[in-house]
C-alpha positions in Angstrom: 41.4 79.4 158.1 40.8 75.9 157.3 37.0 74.8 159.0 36.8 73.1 162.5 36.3 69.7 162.5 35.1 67.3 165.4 34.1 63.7 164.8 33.6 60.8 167.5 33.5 57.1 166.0 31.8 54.8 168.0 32.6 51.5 167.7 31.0 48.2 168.6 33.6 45.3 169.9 31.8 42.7 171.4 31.8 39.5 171.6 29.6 38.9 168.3 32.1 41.0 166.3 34.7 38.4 166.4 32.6 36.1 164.3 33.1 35.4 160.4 29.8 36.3 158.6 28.6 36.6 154.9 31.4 34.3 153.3 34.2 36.6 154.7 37.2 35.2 155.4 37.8 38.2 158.0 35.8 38.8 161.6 33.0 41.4 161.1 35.0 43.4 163.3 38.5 43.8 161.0 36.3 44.0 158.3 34.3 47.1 159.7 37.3 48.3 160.6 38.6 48.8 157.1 36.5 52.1 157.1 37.3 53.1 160.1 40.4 53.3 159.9 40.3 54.6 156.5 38.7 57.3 157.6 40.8 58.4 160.9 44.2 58.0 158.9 42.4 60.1 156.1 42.3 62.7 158.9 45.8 61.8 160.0 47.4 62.7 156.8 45.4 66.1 156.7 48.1 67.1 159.2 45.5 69.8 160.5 45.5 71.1 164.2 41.1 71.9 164.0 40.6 68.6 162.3 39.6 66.2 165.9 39.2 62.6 166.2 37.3 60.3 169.1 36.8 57.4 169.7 34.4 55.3 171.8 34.0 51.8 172.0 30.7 49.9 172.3 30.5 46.6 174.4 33.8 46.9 176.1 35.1 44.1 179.1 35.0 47.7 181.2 33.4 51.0 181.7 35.2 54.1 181.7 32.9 57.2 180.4 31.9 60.3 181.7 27.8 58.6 182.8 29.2 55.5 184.2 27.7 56.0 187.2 24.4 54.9 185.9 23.5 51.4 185.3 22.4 51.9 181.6 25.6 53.4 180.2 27.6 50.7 181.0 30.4 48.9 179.2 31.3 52.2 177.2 34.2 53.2 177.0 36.2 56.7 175.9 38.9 54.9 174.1 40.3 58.4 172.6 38.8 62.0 173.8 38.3 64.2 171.2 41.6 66.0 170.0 43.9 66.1 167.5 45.4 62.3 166.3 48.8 61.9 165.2 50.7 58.7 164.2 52.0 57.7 168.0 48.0 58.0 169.4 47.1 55.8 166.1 49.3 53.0 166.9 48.1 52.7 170.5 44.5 53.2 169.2 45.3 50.1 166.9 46.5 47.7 169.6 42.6 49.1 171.4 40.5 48.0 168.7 39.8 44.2 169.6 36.8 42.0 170.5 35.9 41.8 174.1 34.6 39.1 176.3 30.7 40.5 176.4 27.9 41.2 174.5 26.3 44.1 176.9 26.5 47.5 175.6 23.6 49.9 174.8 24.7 51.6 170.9 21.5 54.3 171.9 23.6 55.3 175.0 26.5 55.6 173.2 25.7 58.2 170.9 24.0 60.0 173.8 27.8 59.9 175.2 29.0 61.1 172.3 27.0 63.9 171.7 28.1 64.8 175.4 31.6 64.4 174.0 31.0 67.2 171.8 29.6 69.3 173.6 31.7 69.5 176.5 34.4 70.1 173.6 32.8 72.1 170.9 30.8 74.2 173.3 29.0 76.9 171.5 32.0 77.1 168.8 31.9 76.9 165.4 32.5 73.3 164.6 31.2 70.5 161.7 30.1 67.9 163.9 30.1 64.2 163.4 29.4 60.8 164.8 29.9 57.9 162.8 28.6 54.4 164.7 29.7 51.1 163.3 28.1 48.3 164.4 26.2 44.6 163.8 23.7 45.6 165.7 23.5 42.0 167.7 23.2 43.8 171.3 19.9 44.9 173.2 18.9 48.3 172.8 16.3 50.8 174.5 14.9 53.0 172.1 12.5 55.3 174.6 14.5 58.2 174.3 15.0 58.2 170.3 13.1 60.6 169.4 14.7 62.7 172.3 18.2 62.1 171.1 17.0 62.7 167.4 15.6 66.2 168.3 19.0 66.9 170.3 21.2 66.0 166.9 19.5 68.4 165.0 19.7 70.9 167.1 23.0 71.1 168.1 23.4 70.1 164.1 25.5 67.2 164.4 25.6 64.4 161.6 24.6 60.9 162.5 26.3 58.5 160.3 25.8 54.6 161.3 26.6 51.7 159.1 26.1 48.5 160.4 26.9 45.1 159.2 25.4 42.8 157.2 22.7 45.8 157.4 19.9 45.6 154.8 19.6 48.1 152.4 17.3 47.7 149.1 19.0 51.0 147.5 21.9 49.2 147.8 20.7 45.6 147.0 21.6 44.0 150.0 19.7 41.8 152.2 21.1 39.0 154.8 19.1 36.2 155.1 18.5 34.3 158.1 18.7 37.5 160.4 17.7 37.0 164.0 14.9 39.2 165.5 17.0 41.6 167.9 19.1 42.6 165.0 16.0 43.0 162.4 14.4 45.2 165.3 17.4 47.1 166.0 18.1 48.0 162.3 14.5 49.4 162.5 15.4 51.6 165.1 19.1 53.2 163.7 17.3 53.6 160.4 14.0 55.7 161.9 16.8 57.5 164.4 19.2 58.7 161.0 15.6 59.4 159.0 14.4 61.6 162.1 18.0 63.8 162.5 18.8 63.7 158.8 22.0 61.3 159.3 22.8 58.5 157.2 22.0 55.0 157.6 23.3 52.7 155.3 25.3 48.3 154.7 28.8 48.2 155.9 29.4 45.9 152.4 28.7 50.0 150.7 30.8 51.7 152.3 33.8 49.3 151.6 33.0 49.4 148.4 32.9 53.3 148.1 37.0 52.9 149.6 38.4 52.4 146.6 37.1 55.6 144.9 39.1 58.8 146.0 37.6 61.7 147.9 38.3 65.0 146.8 39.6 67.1 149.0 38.3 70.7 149.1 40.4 73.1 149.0 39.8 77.0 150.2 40.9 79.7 147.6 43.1 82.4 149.1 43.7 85.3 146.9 47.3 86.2 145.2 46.3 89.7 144.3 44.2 92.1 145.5 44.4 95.6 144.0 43.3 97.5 140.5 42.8 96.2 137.0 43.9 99.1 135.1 43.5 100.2 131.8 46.0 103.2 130.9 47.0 105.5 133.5 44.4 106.5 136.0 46.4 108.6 138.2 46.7 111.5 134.8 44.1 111.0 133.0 40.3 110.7 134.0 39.1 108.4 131.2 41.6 105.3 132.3 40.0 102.3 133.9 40.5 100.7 137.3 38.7 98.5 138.5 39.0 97.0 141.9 39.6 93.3 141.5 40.9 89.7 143.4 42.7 87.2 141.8 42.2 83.6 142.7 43.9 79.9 141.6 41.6 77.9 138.9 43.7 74.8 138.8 46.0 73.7 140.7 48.6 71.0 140.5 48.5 67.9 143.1 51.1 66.2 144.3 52.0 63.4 146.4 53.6 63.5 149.6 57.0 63.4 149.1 59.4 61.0 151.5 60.8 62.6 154.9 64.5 61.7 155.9 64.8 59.9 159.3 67.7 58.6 161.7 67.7 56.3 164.5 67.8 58.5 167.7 71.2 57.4 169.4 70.4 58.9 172.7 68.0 56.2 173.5 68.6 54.0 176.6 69.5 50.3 176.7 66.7 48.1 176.0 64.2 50.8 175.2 61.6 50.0 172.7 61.3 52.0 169.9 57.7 50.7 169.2 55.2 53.0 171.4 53.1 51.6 173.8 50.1 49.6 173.9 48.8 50.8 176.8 45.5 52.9 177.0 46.1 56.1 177.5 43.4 57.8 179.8 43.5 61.4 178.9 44.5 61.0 175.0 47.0 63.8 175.3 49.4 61.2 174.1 52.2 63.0 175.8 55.6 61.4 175.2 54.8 59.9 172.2 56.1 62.0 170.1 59.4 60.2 170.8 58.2 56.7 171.5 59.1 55.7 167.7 63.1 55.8 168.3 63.8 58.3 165.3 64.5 62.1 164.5 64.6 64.1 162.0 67.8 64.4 159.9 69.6 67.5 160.5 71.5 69.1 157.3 74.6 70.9 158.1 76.8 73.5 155.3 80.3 74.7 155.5 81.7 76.9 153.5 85.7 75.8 151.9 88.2 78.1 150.2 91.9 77.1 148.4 94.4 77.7 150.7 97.7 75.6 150.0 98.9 75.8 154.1 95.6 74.3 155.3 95.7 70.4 155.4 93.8 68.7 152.2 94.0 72.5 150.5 91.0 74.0 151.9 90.2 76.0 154.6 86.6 76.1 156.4 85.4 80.1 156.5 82.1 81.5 157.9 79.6 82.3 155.6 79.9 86.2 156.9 83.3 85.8 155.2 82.3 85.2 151.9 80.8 87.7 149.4 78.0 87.2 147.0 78.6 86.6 143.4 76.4 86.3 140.2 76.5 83.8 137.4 77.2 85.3 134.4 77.7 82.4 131.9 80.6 80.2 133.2 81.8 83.0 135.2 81.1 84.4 138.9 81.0 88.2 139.2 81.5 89.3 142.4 78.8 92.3 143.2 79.9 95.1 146.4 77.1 94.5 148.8 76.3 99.0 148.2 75.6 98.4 145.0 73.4 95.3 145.2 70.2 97.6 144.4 71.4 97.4 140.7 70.2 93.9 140.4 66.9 94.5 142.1 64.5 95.8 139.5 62.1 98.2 141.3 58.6 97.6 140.3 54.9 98.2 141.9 52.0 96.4 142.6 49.0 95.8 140.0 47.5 94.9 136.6 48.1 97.0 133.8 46.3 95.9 130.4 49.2 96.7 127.7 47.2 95.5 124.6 44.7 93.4 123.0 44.9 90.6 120.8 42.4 88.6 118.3 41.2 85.0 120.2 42.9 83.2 116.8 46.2 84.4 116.7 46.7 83.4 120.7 48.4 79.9 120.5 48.0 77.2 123.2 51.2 76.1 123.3 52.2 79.6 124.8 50.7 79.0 128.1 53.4 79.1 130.7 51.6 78.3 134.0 48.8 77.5 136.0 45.5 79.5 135.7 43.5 82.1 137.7 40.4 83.8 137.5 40.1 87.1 138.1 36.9 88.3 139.7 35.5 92.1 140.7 36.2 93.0 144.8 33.6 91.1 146.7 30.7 93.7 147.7 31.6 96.6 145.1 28.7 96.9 142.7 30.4 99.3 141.1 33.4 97.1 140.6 31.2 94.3 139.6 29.5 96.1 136.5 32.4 97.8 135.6 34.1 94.4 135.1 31.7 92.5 133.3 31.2 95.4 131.0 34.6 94.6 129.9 34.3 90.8 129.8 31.6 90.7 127.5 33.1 93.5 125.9 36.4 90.9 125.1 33.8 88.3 124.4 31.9 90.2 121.2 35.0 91.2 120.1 36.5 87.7 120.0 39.9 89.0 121.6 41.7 88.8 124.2 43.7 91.2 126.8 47.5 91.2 127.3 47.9 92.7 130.9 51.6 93.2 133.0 51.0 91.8 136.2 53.0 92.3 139.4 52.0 90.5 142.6 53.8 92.7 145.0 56.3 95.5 145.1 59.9 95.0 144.2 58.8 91.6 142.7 59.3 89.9 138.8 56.8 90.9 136.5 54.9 88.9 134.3 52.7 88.8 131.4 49.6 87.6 131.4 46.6 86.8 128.7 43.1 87.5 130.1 40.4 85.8 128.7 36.9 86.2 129.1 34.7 83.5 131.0 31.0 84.0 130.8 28.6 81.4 132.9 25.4 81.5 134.0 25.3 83.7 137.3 29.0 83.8 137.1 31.7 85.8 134.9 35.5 86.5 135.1 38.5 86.4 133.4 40.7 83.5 133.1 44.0 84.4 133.3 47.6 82.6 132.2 51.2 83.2 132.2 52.6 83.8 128.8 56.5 84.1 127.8 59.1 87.1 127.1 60.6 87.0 124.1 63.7 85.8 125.7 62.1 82.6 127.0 61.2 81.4 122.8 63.7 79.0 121.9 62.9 78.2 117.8 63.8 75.1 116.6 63.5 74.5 112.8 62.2 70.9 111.4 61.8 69.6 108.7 58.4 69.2 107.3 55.9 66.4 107.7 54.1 66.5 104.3 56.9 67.0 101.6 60.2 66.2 101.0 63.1 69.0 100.2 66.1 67.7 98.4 69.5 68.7 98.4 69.0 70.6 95.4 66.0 72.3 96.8 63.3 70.6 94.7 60.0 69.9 96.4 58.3 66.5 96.5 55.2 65.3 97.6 55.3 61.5 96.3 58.3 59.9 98.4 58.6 56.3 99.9 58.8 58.4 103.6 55.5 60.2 103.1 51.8 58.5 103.5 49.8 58.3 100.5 45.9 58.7 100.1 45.3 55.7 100.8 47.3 55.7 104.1 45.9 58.7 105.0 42.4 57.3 104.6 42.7 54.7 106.1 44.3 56.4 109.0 41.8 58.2 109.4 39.0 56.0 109.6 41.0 54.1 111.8 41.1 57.1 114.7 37.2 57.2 114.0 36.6 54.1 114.6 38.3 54.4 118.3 36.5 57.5 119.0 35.3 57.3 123.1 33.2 60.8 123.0 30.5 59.1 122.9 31.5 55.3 123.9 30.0 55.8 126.9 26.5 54.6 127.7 24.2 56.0 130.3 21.4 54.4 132.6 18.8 54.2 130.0 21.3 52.9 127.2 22.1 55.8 125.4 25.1 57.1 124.1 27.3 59.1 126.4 30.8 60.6 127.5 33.1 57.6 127.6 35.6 59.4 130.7 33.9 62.1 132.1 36.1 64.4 134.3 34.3 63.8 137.2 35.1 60.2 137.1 38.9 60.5 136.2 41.8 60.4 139.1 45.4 60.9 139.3 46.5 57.2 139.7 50.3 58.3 141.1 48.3 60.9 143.9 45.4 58.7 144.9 47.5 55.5 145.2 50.6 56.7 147.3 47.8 58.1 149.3 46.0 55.2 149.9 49.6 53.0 150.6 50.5 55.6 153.3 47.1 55.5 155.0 47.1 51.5 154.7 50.8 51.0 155.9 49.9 53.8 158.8 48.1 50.8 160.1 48.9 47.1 158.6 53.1 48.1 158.9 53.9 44.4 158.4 50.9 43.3 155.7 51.1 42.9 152.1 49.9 46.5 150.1 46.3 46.0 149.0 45.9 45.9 144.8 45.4 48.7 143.0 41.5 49.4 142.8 39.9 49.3 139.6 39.0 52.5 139.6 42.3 53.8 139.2 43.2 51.6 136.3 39.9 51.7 134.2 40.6 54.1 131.6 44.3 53.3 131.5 43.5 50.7 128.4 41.1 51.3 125.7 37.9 49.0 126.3 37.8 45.6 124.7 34.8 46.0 122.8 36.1 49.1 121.4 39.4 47.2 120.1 37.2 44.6 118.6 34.8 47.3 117.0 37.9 49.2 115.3 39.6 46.0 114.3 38.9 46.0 110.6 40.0 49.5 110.3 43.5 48.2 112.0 44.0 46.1 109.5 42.9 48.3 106.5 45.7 50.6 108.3 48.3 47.8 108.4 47.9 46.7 104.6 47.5 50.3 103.3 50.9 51.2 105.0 52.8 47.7 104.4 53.4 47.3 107.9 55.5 44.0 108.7 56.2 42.2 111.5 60.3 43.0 112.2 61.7 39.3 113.4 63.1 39.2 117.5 66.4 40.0 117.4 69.0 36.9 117.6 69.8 36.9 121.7 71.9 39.8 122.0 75.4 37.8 122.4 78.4 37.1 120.6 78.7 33.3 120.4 81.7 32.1 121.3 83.5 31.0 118.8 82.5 33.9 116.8 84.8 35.2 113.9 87.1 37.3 115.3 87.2 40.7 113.4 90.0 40.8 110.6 91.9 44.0 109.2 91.4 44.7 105.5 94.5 44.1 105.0 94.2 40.5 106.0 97.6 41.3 108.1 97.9 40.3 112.4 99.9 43.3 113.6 100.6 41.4 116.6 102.1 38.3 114.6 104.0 40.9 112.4 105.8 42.5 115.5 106.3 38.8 116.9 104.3 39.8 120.6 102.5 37.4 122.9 98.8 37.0 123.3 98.2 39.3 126.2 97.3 37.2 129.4 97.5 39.6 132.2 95.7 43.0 132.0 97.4 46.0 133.7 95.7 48.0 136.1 96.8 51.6 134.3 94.9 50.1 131.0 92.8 48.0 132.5 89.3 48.1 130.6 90.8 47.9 126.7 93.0 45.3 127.7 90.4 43.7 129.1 88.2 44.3 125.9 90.7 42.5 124.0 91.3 39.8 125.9 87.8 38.6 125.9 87.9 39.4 121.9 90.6 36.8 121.7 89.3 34.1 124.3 88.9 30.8 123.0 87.2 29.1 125.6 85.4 29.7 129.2 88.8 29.4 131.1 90.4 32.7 129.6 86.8 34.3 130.1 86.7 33.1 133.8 90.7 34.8 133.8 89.5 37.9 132.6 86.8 38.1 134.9 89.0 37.3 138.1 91.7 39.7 137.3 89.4 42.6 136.6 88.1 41.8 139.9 91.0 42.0 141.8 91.9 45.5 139.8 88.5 46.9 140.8 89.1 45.6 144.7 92.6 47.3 144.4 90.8 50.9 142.9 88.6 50.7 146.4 90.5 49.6 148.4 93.3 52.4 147.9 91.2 55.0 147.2 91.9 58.2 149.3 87.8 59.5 150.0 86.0 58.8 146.6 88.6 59.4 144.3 89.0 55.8 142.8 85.3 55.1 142.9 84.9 56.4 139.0 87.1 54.1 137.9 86.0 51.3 139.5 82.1 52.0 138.8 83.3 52.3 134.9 85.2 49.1 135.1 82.1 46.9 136.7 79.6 48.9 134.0 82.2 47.3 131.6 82.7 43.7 133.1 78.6 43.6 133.2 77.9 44.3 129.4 81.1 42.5 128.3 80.1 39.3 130.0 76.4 39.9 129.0 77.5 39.9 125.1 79.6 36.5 125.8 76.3 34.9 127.6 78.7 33.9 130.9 76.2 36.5 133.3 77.7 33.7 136.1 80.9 35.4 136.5 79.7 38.5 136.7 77.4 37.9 139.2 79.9 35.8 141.4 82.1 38.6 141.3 79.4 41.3 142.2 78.0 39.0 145.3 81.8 38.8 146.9 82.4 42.4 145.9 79.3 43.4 147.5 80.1 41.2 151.1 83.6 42.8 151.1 82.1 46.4 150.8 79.7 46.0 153.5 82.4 44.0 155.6 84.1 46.7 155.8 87.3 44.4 153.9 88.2 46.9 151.3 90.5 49.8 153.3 87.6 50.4 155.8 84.0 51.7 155.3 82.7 51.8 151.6 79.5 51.4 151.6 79.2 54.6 149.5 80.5 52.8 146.7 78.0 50.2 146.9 75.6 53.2 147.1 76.7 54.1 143.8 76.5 50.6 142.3 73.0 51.0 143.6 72.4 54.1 141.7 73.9 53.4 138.4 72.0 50.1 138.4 75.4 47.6 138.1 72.8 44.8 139.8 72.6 41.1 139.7 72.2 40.1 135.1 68.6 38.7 135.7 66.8 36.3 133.4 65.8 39.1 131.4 69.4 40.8 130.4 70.5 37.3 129.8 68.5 34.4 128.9 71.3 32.0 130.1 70.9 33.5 134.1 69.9 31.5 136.9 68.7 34.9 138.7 65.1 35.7 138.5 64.5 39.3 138.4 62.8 39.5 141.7 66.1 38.0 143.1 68.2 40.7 141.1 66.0 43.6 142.6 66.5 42.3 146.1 70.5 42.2 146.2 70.3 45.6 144.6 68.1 47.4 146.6 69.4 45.4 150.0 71.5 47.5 152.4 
């Protein structure tokens, strides 16, 4: 079970907040708020039921708190009790956060209202407490009870975390000059109040900076097997080996969220808002919110059809009780009686049996199939403990490796694994990986990379395909020279790792991430840039590039690399020569025909072909163009379902490279911009937008300035008519 969570943020929103300090373009409060809200929609996105969130503001217009009776706790005010925050409670906590009218408020009192907070919710339960106070510390404060409140922290072990700003911190290297006296004095007192309950005091300017750089998220290991590590059969003979072990996940692979499919709800009342309220909510149940955003969840429904030649359309609906199961088998479904169903369940039992042992060299890495474990010795058994790292060091002074059958639970797929020995200090285990059946090898022969085999089976290594010495060479003092192991430089100047694990991110994980928290909150703003951090060792660094020049070039001139010339603009000029038979004869002058003019519908894309292969100026091209039109508008429009949309999606990929190659993107993209208004009108036999859908998805778009260098459409423009609805 995931570990309970409860942290209160307290934050300041007087008057003062509202001003622009330090050369920022923002108010101290939207810029403080950057964390904040960082840090709640971090929790958001969790999606966890014992991770809590309140919120208390400092220096409000009111009072509403439960000491408000008393003159010093005044102007505090419980914004958001402590409970569990969801997307509805954030937006109404958004529209909250804003400066107020007064600079009264006591930030001492506050936490001392806090630490109420989580009392009268945590109780004596076990929770990881926190209170995070933001502030610019501009208001007056009484500091008689600090020491009091310090004392109360630690014991009821609760983390004080307040970052103030425009806060000095010489760790840090900041210091604000100028500062008034009440704020000098009151940063004294929030830095000897974290130093006394071992919180964290620490420049608002910091923590923004520390945004940008991901926070792992720890993850608890749950166990995919508990049971024996056998070796032989222990239930016949006494000298087998089993050892009571667990088996844990080493690595895992993380993903970003994936996208959730959402309707407009239809059931909502005239003039209802789909936007939730900006009202406070006293109690911060949020009750009702959940449906305050105007959308649900979209619901996926599956019938089951059969032939049947009497049913209107030839298919019949049927129950999936109706049906029977079948098996592919190749190309073909083989229909199994449900009595005799057990002959595709393989019966099998639960454990780890070792099968066999296998030197550490002949083990290739490429065999790997999965994700690996570790294998540890049941927590508390002594017995198992020894037992098992008797055989790991065993494996590791042999230099070999174990070849185990593993089945998680009964009834379930086996699967072979290679165990191999991990010895650290105070820790030891096996390391465990899926390897394949012989089924699962597919070989593939090549041919090689350092010889050439003729026709006539002679070998040679001299050929104007394979690298010489001096290639090689100079190859391979060209990968030296951009060697990063030890790139890297330390504190003191001395060599180092260049990318050391700890310090490399998934940029596709860690940036969707970071969108969704910021959209959660800005819906309507531009999406931040991508933080440096996640880009850093995406290119090699420039003073490495210039370091390994000379070796580029030995490479270049060693291999006689050339520069290939751009290709000519991908076009055929019009005007071109049109392509001649050998013969030198015109079939169609020979069997006295016509030029072709009109194109039928039943041939539609050769005869268009050849028209345009014929055109001798613009006008026949425009022709074309307008006629294929009509013949794709007359494929959708009297197309029963989908049935015509092939054709038509074939015929516009056609009209879109033809008129690419002839450098006229114009007509093409007037035809797609009507085709496009008709489809969504509704003007082509009724609704089509699913054939628009599958323009969309087959990419027929807009020819940008990029497909054609004679377009007016920049490719911004191009992705916006394709990706508009």
């Amino acid at each position: 079970m995931a570990q309970k969570e409860a942290t209160v943020y307290i934050i300041d929103v007087g008057n003062s907040m509202a001003q622009q300090n330090g050369g920022r373009q923002k108010t101290d409060l939207d810029w403080a708020m950057r964390y904040v809200w960082d840090k709640i929609t971090s929790t958001v996105a969790l999606d966890r039921k014992t991770a809590l969130v309140g919120v208390l503001g400092l220096r409000t217009d009111g009072t509403d708190n439960l000491l408000d009776s008393e003159d010093s706790f005044q102007h505090i005010s419980v914004s958001l009790p402590i409970s569990r925050v969801q997307m509805p409670e954030l937006r109404k906590l958004r529209s909250l956060v804003k400066p107020s009218n007064t600079d009264d408020g006591d930030a001492i009192s506050a936490i001392v209202i806090a630490i109420q907070m989580i009392d009268n919710h945590c109780k004596k339960l076990q929770y990881s407490k926190r209170i995070i106070l933001v502030t610019n510390g501009r208001s007056v404060m009484d500091d008689e009870d600090v020491p009091q409140i310090a004392s109360k922290l630690k014991e009821d072990n609760i983390e004080l975390i307040i970052i103030g700003v425009d806060f000095d911190d010489p760790l840090y290297g900041y210091k604000e000059e100028d500062k008034d006296e009440t704020k000098a004095h009151n940063e004294q007192i929030f830095e000897s109040l974290a130093r006394a309950c071992n919180g964290v005091y620490g420049t608002m300017a910091q923590a923004i900076d520390e945004l940008s750089i991901p926070r792992i998220k720890p993850v608890r290991p749950v166990h995919s097997y508990k049971g024996f590590l056998t070796l032989g059969n222990p239930e016949e003979y006494d000298s087998a080996m089993a050892v009571d072990v667990e088996r844990y996940p080493r690595i895992s692979v993380a993903r970003p969220p994936t996208a959730s499919q959402f309707v407009v709800r239809s059931d909502m009342a005239p003039g209802e808002s789909s936007t939730p309220s900006s009202s406070m909510f006293p109690n911060g149940s949020g009750e009702g919110a959940q449906n305050q955003d105007g959308l649900a969840a979209v619901k996926n429904a599956r019938t089951y059809q059969i032939s049947d030649e009497e049913a209107p359309g030839g298919k019949r609906d049927v129950e999936r009780e109706e049906l029977a199961k079948g098996y592919e088998y190749g190309r073909t479904a083989v229909h199994i009686a449900e009595s005799d169903e057990n002959v595709t369940t393989y019966e099998t039992r639960k454990g780890l049996d070792i099968i066999g042992f296998v030197p550490r060299e002949k083990y290739q890495r490429y065999m790997g199939m999965s994700k690996t474990n570790v294998i540890i010795a049941q927590k508390t058994n002594d017995k198992a403990s020894m037992a098992l790292s008797s055989f790991v060091h065993s494996l590791y002074e042999l230099d070999s490796y174990a070849i185990a059958r593993f089945v998680r639970v009964d009834n379930s797929k086996p699967q072979i694994l290679l165990l191999a020995p991990s010895i650290e200090p105070g820790f030891e285990c096996l390391t465990d990986v899926e390897l394949p059946f012989a089924e699962d090898i597919r070989s593939y022969r090549f041919p090689p990379l350092d010889r050439v085999i003729t026709v006539s089976g002679k070998t040679v290594k001299e050929h104007r395909n394979l690298p010489n010495n001096d290639l090689m060479n100079a190859m391979s003092d060209y990968v030296d020279s951009m060697d990063l192991s030890t790139f890297g430089r330390d504190d003191e100047g001395q060599p180092t790792e260049y990318m050391p694990l700890e310090d490399t991110y998934s940029p596709t994980l860690h940036r969707v991430n970071q969108v969704i928290r910021w959209r959660a909150i800005h819906p309507n703003d531009e999406i931040p840039p991508v933080p440096e951090i996640f880009i850093k060792y995406s290119n090699p660094p420039d003073e490495l590039i210039q370091k390994a020049q000379r070796s580029l070039d030995a490479m270049l001139a060693a291999g006689g690399v050339k520069r290939v010339p751009p290709k000519a603009l991908h076009g055929r000029k019009r005007g071109r020569d049109v392509p001649k038979p050998l013969s030198g004869l015109n079939v169609t002058e020979l069997l006295g025909r016509e030029r072709r003019t009109r194109i039928s519908p039943d041939n539609a894309i050769p005869e268009f072909k050849q028209l345009l292969a014929a055109a001798e100026d613009v006008t026949t091209i425009q022709d074309a163009t307008q006629q294929m039109a009509a013949i794709v508008q007359s494929l959708i429009r009297y197309s029963v379902g989908d049935s015509g949309y092939g054709r038509a999606v074939e015929a516009i990929r056609v009209m879109r490279e033809e008129l690419v190659d002839l450098e006229e993107p114009e007509c093409f993209n007037a035809f797609l911009r009507e085709l496009k208004r008709m489809l969504l009108a509704g003007e082509l036999g009724g609704e089509r937008r699913e054939m628009w859908w599958l323009i969309r998805v087959n990419k027929l778009g807009l020819v940008d300035k990029r497909a054609c260098h004679v377009s007016s459409v920049d490719p911004e423009e191009a992705k916006a008519f394709l990706s508009a609805k």
